[in-house]
Chimera marker file (.cmm) of the C-alpha trace (Angstrom):
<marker_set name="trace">
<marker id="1" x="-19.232" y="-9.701" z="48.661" r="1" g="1" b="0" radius="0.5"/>
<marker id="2" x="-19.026" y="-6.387" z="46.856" r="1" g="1" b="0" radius="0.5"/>
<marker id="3" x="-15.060" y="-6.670" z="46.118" r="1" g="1" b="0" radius="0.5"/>
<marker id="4" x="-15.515" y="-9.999" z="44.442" r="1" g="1" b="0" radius="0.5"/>
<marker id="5" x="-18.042" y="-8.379" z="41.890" r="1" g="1" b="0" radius="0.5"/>
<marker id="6" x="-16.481" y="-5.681" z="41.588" r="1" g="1" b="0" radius="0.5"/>
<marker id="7" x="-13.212" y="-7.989" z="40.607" r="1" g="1" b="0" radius="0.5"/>
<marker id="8" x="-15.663" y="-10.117" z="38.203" r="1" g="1" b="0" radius="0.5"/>
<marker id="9" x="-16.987" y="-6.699" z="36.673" r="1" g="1" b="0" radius="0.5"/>
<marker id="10" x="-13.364" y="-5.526" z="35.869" r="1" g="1" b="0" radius="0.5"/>
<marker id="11" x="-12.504" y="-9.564" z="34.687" r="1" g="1" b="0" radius="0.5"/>
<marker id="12" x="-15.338" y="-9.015" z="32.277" r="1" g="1" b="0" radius="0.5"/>
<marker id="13" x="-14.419" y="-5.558" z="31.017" r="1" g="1" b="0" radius="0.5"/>
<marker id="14" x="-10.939" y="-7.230" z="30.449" r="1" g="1" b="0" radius="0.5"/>
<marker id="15" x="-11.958" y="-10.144" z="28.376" r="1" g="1" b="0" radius="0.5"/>
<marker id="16" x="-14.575" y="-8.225" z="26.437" r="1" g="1" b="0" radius="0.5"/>
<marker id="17" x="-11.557" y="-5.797" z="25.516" r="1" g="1" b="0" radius="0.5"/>
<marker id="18" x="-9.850" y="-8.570" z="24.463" r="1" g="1" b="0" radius="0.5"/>
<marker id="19" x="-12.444" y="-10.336" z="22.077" r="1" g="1" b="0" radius="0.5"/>
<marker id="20" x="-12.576" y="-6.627" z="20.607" r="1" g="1" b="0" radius="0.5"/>
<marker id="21" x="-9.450" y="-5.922" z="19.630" r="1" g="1" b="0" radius="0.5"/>
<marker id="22" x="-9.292" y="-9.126" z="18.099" r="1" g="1" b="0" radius="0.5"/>
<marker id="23" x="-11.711" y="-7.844" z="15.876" r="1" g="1" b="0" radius="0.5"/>
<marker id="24" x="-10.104" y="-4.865" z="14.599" r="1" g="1" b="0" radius="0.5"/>
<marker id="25" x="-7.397" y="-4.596" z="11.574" r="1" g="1" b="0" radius="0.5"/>
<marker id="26" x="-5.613" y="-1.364" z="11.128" r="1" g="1" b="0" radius="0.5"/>
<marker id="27" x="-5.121" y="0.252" z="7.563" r="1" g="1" b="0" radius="0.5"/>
<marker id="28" x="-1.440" y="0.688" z="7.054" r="1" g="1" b="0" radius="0.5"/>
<marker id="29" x="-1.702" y="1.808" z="3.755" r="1" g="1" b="0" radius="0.5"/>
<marker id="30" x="-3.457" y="4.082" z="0.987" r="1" g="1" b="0" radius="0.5"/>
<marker id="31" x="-4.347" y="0.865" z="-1.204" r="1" g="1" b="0" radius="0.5"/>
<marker id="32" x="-7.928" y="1.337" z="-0.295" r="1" g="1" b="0" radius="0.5"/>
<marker id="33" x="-9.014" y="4.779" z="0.015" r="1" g="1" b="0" radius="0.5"/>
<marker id="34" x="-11.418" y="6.081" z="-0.704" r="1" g="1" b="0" radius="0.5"/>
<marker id="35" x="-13.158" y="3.196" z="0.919" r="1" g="1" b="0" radius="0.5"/>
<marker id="36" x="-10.734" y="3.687" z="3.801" r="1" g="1" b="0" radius="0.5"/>
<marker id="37" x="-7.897" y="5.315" z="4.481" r="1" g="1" b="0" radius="0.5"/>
<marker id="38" x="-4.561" y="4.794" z="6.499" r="1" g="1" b="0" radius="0.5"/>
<marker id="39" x="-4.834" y="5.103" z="10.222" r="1" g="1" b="0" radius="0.5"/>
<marker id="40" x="-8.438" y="3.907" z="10.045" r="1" g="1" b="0" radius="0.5"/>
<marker id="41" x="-9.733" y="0.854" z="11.879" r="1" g="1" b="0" radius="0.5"/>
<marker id="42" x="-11.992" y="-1.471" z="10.433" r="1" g="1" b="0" radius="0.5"/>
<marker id="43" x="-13.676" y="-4.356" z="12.046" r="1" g="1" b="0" radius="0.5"/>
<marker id="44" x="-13.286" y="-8.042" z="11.021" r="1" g="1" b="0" radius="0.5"/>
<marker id="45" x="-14.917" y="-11.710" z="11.107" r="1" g="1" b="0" radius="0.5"/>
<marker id="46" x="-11.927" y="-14.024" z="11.108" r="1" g="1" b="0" radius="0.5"/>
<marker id="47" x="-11.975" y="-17.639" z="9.821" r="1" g="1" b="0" radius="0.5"/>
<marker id="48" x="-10.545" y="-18.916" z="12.945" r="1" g="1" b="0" radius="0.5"/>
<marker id="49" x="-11.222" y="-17.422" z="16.121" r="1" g="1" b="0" radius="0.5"/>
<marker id="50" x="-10.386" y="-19.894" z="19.421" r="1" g="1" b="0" radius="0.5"/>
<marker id="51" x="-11.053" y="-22.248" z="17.237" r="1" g="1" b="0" radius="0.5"/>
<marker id="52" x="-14.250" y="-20.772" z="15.996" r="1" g="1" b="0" radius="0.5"/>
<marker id="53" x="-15.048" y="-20.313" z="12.363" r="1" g="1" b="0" radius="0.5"/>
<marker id="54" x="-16.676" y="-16.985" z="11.968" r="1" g="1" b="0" radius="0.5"/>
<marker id="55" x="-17.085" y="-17.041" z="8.012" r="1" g="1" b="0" radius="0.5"/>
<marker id="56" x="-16.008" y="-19.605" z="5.537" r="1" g="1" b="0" radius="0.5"/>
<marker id="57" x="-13.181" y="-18.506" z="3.422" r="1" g="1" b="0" radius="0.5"/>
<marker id="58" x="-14.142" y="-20.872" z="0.601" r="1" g="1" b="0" radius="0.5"/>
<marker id="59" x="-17.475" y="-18.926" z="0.412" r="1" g="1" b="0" radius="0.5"/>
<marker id="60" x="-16.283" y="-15.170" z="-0.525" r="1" g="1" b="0" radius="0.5"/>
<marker id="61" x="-17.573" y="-13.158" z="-2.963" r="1" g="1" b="0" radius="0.5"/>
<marker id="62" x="-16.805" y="-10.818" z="-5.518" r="1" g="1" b="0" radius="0.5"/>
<marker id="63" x="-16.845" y="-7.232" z="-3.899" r="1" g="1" b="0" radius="0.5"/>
<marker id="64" x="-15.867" y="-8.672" z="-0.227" r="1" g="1" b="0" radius="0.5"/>
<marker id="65" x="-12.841" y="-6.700" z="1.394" r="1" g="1" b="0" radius="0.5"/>
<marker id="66" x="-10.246" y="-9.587" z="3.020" r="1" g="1" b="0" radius="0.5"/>
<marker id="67" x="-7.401" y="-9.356" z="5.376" r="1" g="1" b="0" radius="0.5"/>
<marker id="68" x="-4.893" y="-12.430" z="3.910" r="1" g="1" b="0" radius="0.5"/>
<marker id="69" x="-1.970" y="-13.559" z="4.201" r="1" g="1" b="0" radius="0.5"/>
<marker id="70" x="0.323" y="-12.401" z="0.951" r="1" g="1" b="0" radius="0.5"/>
<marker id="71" x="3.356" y="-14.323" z="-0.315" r="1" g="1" b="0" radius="0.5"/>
<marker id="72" x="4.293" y="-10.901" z="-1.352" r="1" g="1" b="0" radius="0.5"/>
<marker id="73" x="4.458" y="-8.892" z="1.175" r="1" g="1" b="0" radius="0.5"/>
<marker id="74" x="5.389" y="-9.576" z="5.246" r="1" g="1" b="0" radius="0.5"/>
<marker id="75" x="2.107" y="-7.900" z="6.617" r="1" g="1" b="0" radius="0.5"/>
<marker id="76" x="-1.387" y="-9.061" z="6.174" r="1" g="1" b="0" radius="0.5"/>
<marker id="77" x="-3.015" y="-7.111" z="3.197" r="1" g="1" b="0" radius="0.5"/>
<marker id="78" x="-7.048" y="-5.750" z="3.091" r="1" g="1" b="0" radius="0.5"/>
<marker id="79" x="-8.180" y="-5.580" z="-0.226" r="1" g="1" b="0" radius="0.5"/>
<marker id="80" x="-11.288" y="-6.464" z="-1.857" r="1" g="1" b="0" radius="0.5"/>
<marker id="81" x="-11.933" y="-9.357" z="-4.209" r="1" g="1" b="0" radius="0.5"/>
<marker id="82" x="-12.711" y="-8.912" z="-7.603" r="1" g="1" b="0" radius="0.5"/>
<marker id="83" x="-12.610" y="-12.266" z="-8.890" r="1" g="1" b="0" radius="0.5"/>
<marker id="84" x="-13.416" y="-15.934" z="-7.854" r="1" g="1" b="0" radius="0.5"/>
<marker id="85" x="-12.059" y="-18.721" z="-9.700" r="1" g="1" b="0" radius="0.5"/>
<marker id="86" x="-11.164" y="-22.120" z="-9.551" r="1" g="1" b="0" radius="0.5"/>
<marker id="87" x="-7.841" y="-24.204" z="-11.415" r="1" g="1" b="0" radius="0.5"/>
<marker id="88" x="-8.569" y="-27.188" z="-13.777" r="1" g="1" b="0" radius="0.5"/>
<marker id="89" x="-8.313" y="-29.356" z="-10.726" r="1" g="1" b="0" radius="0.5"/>
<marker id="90" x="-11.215" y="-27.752" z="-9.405" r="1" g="1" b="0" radius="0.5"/>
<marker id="91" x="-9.506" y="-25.536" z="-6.271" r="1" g="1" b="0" radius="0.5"/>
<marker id="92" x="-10.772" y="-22.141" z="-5.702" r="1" g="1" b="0" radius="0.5"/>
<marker id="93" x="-8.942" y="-18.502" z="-5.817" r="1" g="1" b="0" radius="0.5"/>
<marker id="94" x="-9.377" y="-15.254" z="-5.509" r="1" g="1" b="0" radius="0.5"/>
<marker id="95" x="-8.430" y="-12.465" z="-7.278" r="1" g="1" b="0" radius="0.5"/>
<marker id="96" x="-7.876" y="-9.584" z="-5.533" r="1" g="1" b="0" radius="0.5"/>
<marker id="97" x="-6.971" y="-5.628" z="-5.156" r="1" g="1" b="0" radius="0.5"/>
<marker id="98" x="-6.783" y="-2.533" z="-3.926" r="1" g="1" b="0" radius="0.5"/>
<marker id="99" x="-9.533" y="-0.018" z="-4.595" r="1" g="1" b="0" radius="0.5"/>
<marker id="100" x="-7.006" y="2.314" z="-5.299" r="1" g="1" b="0" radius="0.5"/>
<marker id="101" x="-4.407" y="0.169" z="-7.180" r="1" g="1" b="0" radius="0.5"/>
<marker id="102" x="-4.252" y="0.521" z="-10.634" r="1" g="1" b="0" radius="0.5"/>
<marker id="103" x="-3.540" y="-3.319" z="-10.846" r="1" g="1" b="0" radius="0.5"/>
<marker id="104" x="-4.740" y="-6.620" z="-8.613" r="1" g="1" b="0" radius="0.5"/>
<marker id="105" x="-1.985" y="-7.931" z="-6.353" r="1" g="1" b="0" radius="0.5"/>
<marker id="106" x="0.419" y="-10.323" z="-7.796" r="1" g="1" b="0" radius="0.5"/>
<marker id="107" x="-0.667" y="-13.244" z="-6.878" r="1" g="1" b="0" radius="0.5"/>
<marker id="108" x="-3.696" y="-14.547" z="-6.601" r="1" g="1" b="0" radius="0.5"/>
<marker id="109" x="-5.426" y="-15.685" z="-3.303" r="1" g="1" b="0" radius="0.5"/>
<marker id="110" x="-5.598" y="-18.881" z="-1.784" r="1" g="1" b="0" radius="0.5"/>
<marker id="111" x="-8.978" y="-19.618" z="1.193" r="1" g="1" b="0" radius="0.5"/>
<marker id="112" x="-6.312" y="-21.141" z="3.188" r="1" g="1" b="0" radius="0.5"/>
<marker id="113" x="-4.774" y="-17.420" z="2.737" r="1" g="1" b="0" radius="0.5"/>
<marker id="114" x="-7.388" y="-15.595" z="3.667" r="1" g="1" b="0" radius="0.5"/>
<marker id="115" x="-7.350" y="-14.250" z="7.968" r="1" g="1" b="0" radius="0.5"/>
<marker id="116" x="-10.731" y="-12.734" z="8.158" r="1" g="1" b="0" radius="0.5"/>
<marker id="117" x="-13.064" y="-10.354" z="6.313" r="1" g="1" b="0" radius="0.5"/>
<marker id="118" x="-14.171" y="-6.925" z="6.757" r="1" g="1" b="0" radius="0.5"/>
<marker id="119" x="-17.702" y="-6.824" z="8.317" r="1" g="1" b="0" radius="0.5"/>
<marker id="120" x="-20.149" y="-4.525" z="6.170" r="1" g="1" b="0" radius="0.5"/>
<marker id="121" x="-23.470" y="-2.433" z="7.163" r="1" g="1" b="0" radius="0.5"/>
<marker id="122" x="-25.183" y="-2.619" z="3.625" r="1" g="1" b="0" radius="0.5"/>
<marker id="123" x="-22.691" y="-1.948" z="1.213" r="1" g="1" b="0" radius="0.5"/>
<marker id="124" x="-20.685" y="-0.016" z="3.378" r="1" g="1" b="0" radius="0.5"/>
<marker id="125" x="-17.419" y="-1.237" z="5.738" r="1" g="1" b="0" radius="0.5"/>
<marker id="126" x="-17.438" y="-1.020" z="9.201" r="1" g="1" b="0" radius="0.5"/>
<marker id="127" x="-14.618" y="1.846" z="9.641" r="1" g="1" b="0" radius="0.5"/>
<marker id="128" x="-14.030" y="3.448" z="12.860" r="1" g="1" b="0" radius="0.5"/>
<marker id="129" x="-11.987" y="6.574" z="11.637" r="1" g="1" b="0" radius="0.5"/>
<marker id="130" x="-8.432" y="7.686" z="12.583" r="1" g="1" b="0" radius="0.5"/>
<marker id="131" x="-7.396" y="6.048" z="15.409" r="1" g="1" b="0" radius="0.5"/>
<marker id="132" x="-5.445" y="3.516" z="13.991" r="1" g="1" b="0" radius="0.5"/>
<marker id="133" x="-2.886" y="5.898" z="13.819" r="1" g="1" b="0" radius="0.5"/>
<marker id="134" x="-1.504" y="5.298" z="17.526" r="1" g="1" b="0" radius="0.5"/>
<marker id="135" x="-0.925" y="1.804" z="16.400" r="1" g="1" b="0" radius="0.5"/>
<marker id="136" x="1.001" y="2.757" z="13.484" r="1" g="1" b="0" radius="0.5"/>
<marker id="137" x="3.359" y="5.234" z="15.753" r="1" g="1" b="0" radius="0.5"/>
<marker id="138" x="4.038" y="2.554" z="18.008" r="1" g="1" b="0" radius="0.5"/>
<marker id="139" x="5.022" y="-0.364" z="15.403" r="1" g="1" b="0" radius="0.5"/>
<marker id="140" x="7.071" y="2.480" z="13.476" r="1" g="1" b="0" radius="0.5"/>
<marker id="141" x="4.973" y="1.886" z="9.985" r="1" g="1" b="0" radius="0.5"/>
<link id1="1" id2="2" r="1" g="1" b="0" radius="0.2"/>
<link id1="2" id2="3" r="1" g="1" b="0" radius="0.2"/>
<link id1="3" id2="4" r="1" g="1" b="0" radius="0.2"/>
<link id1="4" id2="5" r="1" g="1" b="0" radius="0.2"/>
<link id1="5" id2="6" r="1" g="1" b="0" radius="0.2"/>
<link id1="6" id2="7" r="1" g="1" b="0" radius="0.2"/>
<link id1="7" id2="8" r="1" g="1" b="0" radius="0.2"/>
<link id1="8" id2="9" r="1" g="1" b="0" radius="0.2"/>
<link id1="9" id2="10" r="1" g="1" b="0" radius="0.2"/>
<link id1="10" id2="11" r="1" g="1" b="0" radius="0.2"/>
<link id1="11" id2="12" r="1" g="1" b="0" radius="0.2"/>
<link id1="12" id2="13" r="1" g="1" b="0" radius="0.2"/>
<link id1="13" id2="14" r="1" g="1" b="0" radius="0.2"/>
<link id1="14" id2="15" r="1" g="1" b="0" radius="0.2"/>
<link id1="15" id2="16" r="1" g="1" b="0" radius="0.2"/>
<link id1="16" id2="17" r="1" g="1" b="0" radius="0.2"/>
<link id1="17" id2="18" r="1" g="1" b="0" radius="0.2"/>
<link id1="18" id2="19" r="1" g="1" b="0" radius="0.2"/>
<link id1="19" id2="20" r="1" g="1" b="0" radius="0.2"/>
<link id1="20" id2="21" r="1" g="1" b="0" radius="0.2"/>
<link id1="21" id2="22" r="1" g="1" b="0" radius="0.2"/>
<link id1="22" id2="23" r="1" g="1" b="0" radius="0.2"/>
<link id1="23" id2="24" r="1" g="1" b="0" radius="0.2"/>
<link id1="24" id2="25" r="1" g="1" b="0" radius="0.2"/>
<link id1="25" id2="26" r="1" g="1" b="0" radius="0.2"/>
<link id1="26" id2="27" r="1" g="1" b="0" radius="0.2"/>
<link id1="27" id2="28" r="1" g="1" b="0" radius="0.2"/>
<link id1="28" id2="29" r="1" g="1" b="0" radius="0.2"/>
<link id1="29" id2="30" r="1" g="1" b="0" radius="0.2"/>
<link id1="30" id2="31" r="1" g="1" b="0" radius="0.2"/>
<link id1="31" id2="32" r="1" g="1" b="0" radius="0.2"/>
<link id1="32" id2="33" r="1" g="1" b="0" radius="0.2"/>
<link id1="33" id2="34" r="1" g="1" b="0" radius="0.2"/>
<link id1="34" id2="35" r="1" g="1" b="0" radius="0.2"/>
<link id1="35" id2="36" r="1" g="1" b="0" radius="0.2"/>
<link id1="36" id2="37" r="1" g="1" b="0" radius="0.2"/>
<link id1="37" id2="38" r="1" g="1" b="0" radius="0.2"/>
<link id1="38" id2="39" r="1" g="1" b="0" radius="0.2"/>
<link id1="39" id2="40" r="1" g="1" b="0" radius="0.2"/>
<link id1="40" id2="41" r="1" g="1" b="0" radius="0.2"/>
<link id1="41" id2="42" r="1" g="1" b="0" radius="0.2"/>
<link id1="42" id2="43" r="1" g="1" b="0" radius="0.2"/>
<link id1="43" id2="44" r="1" g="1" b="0" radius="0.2"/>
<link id1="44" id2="45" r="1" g="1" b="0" radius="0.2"/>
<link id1="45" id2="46" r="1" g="1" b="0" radius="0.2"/>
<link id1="46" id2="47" r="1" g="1" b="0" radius="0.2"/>
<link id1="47" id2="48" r="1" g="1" b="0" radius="0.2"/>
<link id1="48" id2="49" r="1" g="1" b="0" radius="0.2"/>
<link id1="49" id2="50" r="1" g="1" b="0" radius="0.2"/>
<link id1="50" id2="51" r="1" g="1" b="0" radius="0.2"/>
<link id1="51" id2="52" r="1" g="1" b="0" radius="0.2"/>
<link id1="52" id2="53" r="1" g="1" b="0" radius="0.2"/>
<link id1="53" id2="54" r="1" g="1" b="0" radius="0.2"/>
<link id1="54" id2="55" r="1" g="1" b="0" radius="0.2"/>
<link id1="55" id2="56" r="1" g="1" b="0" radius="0.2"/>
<link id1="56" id2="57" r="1" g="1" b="0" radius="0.2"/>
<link id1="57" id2="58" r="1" g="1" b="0" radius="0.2"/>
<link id1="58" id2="59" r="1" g="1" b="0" radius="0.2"/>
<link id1="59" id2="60" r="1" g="1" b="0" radius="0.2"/>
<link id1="60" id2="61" r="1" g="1" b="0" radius="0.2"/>
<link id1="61" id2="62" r="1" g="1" b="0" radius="0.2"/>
<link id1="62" id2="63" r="1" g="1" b="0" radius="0.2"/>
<link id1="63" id2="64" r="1" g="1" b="0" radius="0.2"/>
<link id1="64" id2="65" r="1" g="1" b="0" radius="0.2"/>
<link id1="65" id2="66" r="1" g="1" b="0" radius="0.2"/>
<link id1="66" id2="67" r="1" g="1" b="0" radius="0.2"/>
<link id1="67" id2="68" r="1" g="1" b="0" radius="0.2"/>
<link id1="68" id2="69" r="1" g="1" b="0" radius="0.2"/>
<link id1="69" id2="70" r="1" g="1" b="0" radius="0.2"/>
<link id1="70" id2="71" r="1" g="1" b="0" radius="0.2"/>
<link id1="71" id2="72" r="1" g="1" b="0" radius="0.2"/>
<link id1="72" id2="73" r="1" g="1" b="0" radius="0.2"/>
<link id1="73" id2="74" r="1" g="1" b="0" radius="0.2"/>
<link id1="74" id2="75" r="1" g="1" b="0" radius="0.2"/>
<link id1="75" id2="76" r="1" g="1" b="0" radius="0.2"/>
<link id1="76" id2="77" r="1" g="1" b="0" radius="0.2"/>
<link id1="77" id2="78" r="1" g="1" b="0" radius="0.2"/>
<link id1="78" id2="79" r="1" g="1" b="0" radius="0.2"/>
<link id1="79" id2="80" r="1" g="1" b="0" radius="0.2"/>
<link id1="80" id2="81" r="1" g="1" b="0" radius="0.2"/>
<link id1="81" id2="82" r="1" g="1" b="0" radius="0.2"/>
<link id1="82" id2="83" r="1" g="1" b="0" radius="0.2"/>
<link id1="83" id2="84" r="1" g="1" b="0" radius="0.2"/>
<link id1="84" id2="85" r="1" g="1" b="0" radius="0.2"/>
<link id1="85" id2="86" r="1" g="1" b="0" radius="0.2"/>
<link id1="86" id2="87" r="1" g="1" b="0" radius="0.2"/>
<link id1="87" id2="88" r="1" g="1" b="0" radius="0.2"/>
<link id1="88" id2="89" r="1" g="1" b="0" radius="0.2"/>
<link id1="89" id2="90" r="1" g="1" b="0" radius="0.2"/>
<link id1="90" id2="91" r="1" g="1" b="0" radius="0.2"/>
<link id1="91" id2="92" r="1" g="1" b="0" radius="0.2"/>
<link id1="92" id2="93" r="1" g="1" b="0" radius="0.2"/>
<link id1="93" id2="94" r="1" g="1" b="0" radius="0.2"/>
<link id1="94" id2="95" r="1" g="1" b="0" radius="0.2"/>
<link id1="95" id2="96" r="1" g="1" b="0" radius="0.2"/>
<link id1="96" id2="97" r="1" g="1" b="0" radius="0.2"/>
<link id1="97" id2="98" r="1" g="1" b="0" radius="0.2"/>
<link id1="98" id2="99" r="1" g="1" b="0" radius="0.2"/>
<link id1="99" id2="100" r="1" g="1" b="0" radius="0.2"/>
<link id1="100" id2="101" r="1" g="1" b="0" radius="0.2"/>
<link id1="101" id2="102" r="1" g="1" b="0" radius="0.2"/>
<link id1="102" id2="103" r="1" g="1" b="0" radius="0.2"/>
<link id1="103" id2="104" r="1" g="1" b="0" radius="0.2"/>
<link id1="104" id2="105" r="1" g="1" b="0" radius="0.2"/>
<link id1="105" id2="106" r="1" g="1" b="0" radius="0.2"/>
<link id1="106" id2="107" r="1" g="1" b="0" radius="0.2"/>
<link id1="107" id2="108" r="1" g="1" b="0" radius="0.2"/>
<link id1="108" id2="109" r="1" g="1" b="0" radius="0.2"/>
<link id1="109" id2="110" r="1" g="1" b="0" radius="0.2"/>
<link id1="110" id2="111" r="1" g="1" b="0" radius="0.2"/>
<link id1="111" id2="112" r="1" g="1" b="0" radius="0.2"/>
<link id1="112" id2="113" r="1" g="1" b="0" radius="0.2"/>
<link id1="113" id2="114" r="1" g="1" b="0" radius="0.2"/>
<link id1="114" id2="115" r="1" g="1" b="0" radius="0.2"/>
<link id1="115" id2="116" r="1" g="1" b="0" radius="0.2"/>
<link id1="116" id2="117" r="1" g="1" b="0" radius="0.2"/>
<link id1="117" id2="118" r="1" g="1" b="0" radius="0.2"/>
<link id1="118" id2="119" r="1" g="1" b="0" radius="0.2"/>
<link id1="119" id2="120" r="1" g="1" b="0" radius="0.2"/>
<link id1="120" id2="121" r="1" g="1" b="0" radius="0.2"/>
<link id1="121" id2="122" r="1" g="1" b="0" radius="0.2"/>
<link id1="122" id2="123" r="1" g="1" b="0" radius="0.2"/>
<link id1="123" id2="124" r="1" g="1" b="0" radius="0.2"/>
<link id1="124" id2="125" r="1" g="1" b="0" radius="0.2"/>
<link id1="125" id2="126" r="1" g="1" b="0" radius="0.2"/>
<link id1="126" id2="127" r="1" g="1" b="0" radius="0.2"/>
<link id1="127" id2="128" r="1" g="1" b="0" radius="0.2"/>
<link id1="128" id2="129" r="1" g="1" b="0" radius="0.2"/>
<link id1="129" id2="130" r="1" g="1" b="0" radius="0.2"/>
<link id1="130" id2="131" r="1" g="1" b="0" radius="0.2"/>
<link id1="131" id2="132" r="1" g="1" b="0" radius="0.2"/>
<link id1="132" id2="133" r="1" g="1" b="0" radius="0.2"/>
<link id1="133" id2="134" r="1" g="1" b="0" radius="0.2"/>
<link id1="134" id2="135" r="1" g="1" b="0" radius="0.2"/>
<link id1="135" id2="136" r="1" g="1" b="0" radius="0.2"/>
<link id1="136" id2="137" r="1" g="1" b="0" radius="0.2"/>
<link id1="137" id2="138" r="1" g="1" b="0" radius="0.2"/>
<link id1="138" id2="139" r="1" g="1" b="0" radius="0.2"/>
<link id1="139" id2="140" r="1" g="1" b="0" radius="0.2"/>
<link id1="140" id2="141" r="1" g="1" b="0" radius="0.2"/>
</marker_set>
């Protein structure tokens, strides 16, 4: 009996691993520092997880840091918003850059664009320091 929870404990460690590393985004750039840097981690809600909806891209906010897909660029980009708006027809964007970009991103932003957003304590991003760097190495970035 002790071998099949033992076997449930490690299934559990497994899938909890999982769920967590879905939750992470490494920084592969400077575009944000000082907020964070390249080679940090940060951790994310995403707007479709298994199906589940764990914020509402339509309902960002200026000052919210997003992961999104750019038409720009072939990897997904974190950088904050720092303006909502909305065409004549009534659809919503976002403007958006990085903190330390001395212009926003060249096109604008899209809710259908937007993969997740960077979970905050206060006013402050959830950053687990450094680490990211492994995951760099590996991909060759």
């Amino acid at each position: 009996m002790s071998d099949k929870k033992e076997i449930l404990s490690y299934v559990a460690i497994i899938i909890i691993g999982i769920i967590l590393a879905q939750h992470m985004n490494v920084v592969v750039s400077g575009s944000m520092e000082p907020t964070f840097y390249r080679g940090d981690i940060v951790v994310i809600e995403k707007t479709d997880f298994l199906g589940f909806n764990e914020i509402n891209a339509s309902n960002l906010k200026v000052g919210d840091i997003v992961v999104y897909h750019a038409t720009w660029f072939n990897e997904p980009v974190i950088h904050r918003i720092i303006q909502v708006n909305e065409t004549a027809d009534g659809k919503k964007y976002y403007v958006i850059k990085g903190d330390n970009n001395p212009v926003s991103d060249p096109y604008v932003v899209y809710p259908d664009q937007i993969a997740a957003k960077v979970v905050t304590i206060g006013n402050n991003p959830l950053v687990i320091p450094k680490i990211g760097y492994i995951t760099i190495w590996i991909r060759g970035l």
